[in-house]
C-alpha positions as CSV (number, residue, x, y, z in Angstrom):
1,X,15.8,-0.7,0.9
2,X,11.8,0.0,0.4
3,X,9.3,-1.1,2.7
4,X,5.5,-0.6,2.0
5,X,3.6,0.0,5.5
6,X,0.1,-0.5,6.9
7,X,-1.1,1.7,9.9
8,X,-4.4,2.2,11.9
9,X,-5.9,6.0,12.3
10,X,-3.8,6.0,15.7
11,X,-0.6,5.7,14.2
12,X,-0.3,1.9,15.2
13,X,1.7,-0.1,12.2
14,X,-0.7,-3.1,11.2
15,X,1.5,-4.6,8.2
16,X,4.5,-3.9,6.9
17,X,5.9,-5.4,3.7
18,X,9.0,-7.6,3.0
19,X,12.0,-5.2,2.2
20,X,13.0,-4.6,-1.6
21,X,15.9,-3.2,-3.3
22,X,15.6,0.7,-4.1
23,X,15.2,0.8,-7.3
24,X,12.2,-1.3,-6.8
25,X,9.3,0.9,-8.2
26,X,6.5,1.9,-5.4
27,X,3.5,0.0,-7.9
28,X,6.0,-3.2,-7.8
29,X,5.8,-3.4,-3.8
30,X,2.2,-2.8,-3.5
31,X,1.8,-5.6,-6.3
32,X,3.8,-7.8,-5.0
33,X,4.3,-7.4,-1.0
34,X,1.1,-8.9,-0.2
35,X,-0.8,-5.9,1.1
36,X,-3.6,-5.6,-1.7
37,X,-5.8,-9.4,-0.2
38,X,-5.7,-7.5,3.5
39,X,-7.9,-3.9,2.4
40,X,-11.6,-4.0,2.7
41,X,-14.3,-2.3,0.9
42,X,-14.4,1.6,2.6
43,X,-10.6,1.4,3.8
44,X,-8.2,4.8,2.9
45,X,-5.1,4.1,1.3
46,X,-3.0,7.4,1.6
47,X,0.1,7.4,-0.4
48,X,2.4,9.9,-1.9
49,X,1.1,11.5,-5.7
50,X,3.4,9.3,-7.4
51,X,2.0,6.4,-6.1
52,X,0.3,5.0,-9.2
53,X,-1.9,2.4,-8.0
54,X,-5.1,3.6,-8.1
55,X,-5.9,0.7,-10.8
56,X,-4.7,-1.8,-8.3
57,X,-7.6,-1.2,-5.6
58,X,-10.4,-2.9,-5.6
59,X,-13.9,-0.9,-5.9
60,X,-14.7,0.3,-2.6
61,X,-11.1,1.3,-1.6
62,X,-10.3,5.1,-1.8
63,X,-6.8,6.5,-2.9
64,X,-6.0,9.9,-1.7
């Protein structure tokens, strides 16, 4: 199982995704979890160098 989580810069969780199988690529969750309506312009998404989703974000949203 996969889960796709949201936290705050003190470590609180904020969203988390719906759990998928593990063979479920890391682009399909963020896709398809729901957490892509709930960033705003100037919010950090920090994710692993195979995350591949830079395309995904809105302009405004950083990837590191």
């Amino acid at each position: 199982m996969k889960f796709a989580i949201g936290c705050a810069n003190n470590g609180t969780v904020t969203w988390c995704s719906p759990a998928y199988p593990g063979c479920t690529s890391d682009r399909a969750i963020v896709q398809y979890s729901g957490i892509l309506p709930h960033l705003r312009t100037g919010d950090l998404v920090m994710a692993d160098k195979r995350f591949l989703i830079a395309d995904l974000l809105l302009p405004g949203i950083s990837l590191n």
